[in-house]
N, C-alpha and C positions, 0 to 999 in steps of 0.2 A: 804320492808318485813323483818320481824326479826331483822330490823336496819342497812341490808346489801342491795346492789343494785344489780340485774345481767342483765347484758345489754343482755346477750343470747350465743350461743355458738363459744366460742373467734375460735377455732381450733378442729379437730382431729390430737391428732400426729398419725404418721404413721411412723414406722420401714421398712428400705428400705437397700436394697443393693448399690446401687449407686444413689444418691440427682441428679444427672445431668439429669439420665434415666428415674427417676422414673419423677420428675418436667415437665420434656419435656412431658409426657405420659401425666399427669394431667392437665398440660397445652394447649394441645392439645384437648382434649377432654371431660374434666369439668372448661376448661373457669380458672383454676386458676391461672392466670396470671399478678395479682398485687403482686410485694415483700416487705411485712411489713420488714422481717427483713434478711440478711442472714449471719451468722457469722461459723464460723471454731473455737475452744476452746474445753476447758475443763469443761466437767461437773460435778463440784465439788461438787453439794448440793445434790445429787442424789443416794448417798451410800448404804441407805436402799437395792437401786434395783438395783446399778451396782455392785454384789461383793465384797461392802467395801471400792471401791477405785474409784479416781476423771479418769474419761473417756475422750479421745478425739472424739469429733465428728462435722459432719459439718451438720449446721442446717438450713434450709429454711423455714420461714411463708409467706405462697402467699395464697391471696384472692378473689375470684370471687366476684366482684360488682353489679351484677345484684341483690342478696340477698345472704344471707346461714354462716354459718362459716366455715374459712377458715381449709388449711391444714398445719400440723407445720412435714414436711420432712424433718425426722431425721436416719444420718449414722454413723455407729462406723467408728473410722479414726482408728490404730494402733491396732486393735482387728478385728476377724474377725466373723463378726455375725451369731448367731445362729440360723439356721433354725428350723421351726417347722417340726416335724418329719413325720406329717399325716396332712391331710387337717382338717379345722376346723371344727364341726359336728352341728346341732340343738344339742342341751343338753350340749354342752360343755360351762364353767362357762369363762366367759369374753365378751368381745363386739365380738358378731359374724358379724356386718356388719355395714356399715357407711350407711345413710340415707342421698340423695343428692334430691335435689328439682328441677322439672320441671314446666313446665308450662302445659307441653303436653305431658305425657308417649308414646301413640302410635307415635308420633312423631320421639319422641328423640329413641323409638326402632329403630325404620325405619334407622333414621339416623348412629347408631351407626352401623346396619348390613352394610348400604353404605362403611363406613368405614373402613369393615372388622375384625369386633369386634364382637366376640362369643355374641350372646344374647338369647332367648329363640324364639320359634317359635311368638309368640305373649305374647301381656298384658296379666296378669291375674286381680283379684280384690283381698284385703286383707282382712277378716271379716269384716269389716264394708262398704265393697262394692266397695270402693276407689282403683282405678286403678294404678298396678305398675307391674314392673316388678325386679330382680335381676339380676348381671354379677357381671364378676371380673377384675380386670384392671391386668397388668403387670404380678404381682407376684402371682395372686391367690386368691389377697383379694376381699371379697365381698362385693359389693354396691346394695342398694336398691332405686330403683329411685320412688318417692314420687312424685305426683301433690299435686302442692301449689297454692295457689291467692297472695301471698305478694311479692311486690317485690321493688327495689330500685331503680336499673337503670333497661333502655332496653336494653342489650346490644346486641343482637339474637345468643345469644346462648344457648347451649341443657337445657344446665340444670344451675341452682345457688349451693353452696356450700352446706356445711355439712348441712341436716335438721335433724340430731340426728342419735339415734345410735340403733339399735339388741341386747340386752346383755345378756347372758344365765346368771340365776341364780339359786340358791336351793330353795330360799323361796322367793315368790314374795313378801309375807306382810311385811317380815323382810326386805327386799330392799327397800321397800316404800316409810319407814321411812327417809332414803337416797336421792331417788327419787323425793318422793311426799315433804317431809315438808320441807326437805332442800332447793334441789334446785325448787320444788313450782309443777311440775307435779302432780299436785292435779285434776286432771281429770282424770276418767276411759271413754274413749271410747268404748272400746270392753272387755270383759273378759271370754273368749272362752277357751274351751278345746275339741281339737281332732286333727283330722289327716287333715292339711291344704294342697288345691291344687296350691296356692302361691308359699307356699316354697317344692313343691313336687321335682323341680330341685336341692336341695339344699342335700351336703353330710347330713343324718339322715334327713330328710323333708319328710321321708315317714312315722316317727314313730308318736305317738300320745305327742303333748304336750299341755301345758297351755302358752298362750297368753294374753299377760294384754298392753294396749297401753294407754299411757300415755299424755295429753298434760297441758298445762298451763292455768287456769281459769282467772289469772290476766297477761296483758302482759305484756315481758321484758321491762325494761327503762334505763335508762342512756345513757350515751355517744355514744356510738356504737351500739344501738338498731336495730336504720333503716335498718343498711346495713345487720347485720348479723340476723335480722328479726325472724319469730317463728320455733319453732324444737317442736319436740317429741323423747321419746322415748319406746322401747317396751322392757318390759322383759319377757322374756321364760323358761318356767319351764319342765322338764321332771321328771318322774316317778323315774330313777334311773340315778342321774347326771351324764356326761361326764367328761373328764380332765378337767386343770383349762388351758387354752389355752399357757399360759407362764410359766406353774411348769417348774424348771430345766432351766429358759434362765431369761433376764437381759432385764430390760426395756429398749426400743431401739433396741432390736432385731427385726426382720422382723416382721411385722403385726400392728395392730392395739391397740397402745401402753399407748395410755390416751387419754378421753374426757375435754376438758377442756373450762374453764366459765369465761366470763370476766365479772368481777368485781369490785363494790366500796361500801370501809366500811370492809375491810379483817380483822381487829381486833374484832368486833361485830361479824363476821361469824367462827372466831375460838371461839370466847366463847360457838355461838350457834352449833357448831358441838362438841363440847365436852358435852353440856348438852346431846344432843342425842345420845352423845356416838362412833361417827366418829372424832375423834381427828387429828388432822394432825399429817402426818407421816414425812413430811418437810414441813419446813416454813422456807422462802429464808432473814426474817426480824429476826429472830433470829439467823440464819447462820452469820448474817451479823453484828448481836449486833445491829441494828436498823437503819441499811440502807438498801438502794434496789440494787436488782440486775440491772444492765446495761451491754446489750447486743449490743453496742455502734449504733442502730438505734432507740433501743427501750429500756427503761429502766420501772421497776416498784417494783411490790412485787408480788411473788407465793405463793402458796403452796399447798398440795398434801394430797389427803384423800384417804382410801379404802373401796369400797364398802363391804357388809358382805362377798363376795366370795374374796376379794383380786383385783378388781377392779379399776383402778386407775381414779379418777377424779381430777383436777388440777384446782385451782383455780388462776388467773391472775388480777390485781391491778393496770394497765397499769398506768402509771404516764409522760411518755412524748411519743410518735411517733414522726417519721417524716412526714411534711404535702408537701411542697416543700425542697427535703432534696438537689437537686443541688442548692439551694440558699441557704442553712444550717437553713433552716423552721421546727423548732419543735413545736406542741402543748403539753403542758405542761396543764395536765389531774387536776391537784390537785387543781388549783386556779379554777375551771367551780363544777356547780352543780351536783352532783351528779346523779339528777334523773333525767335532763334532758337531752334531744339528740342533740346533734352535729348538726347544720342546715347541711342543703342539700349539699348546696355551698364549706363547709370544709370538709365533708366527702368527696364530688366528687373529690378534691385535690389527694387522694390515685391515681388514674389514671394516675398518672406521674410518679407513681411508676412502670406501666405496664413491662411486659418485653414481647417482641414479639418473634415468634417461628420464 
């Protein structure tokens, strides 16, 4: 598409007070328990949104293999993070909620009350009928549990990773352009306006807004397709917009900090976000004078766009993993096709990256 490939959604980062706490949580309870990468450093390419100046932090991507995109849990080290001051509302501009896939909503409620985990009395359905429910894990942030059919492994748990994202904006058509041509959610499923019984539990879910859900007409490809499988996303409109969820704080700070797209062809995809008019705000290949960043498990190429409200989406150009990294096994992304997927056999390798609770 456009000359660029997106295999589907690489990560949500998430801003967290402590990576041990927060990991254990997710780990327990959304299955993320494969670690792509986990390093401790400086975040030097990132200026725009830390203040001007290179950040220490400790950063974790772990991934649930049953399907979904993973989570990249990220802590300020030497700074002490910003909280948001008020919970997050329907109307407020940014990713109001992470989108995780099940197989079986009433299920996975069941399971999580077992558990001891705040959830609503029962499912509801969202405009288009489809059964879900909402919570919030640890800190407060919101998750939207989605029924899926795709999946990778079995592995019997609740739910698989990220299936896309809630993102409050001003202008849904102006987003679109973002949403729909770039990254290809060129499908409208629903486009509703009013007062939904979904998100009636939800801070402002009692007001009236606009609802547009999103999904893919052509499906992702390349390397990583399988595992991290199809997503959506929904953007939300209100009458008179909310805060922008991060005015006044630093990317990295608590919450839900960038959606991000793994990808091949990052040169062709800065061309075409600048004809559209999304220009990258970092690009890790010009940081670099024409090398990749190395995150010494995982090395490639980023870079970083905003949606019209100030939204971040991150693009990723993964160039080697680790496949067996206790025998020092990297696969090396650049010399394989772009548009195809990774057989079964070499994704299933990630599983030795597991870490057990």
């Amino acid at each position: 598409m456009k000359g660029y490939v997106i295999s589907g959604i690489q990560q949500m980062g998430i801003g967290v007070l402590n990576v041990k706490e927060a990991w254990d949580w997710y780990n327990r309870h959304f299955g993320m328990d494969c670690r792509v990468f986990e390093e401790e450093a400086e975040a030097k390419l990132m200026l725009p949104y830390t203040g001007g100046q290179p950040r220490s932090r400790h950063a974790v991507l772990a991934l649930n293999l049953q399907s979904g995109g993973g989570f990249e849990i990220w802590q300020y080290k030497g700074r002490e993070p910003v909280v948001k001051k008020e919970p997050v509302r329907i109307g407020d501009l940014g990713i109001l909620a992470c989108k995780m896939k099940t197989k079986d909503s009433q299920n996975t409620l069941a399971a999580f009350r077992q558990k001891g985990i705040t959830v609503p009395a029962d499912v509801t359905a969202d405009p288009s009928g489809k059964k879900t429910f909402f919570m919030k894990d640890l800190y407060g942030n919101i998750f939207q549990i989605v029924e899926a059919t795709d999946w990778f492994m079995d592995e019997k748990k609740m739910t698989g990773g990220s299936y896309g994202a809630v993102i409050g904006v001003t202008d849904i058509e102006k987003s679109r352009v973002l949403y729909s041509d770039i990254l290809g959610y060129d499908t409208v499923v629903y486009d509703k306006t009013g007062v939904f019984s979904d998100l009636s539990g939800l801070p402002g879910g009692d007001s009236e807004c606009r609802r547009v859900l999103l999904r893919r007409s052509i499906p992702f490809a390349g390397p990583f397709s399988k595992v991290l499988g199809n997503s959506e996303i929904e953007l939300i409109s209100t009458a008179v917009p909310g805060k922008k969820i991060f005015e006044g704080r630093f990317w990295g700070d608590p919450g839900f900090i960038h959606l991000c797209y793994d990808m091949r062809g990052m040169d062709e995809l800065k061309s075409f976000c600048e004809a559209k008019g999304f220009p990258f705000t970092v690009d890790s290949k010009k940081s670099h004078e024409g090398s990749v960043f190395d995150m010494g498990e995982a090395a490639g190429h980023f870079s970083y766009i905003e949606d019209p409200d100030g939204t971040l989406i991150e693009f990723v150009e993964t160039h080697k993993i680790p496949m067996l990294k206790k025998l020092g096994i990297y696969l090396d992304l650049r010399k394989r096709d772009p548009h195809k997927a990774l057989p079964n056999w070499m994704l299933s390798t990630l599983k030795f990256s597991r870490v057990k609770i």
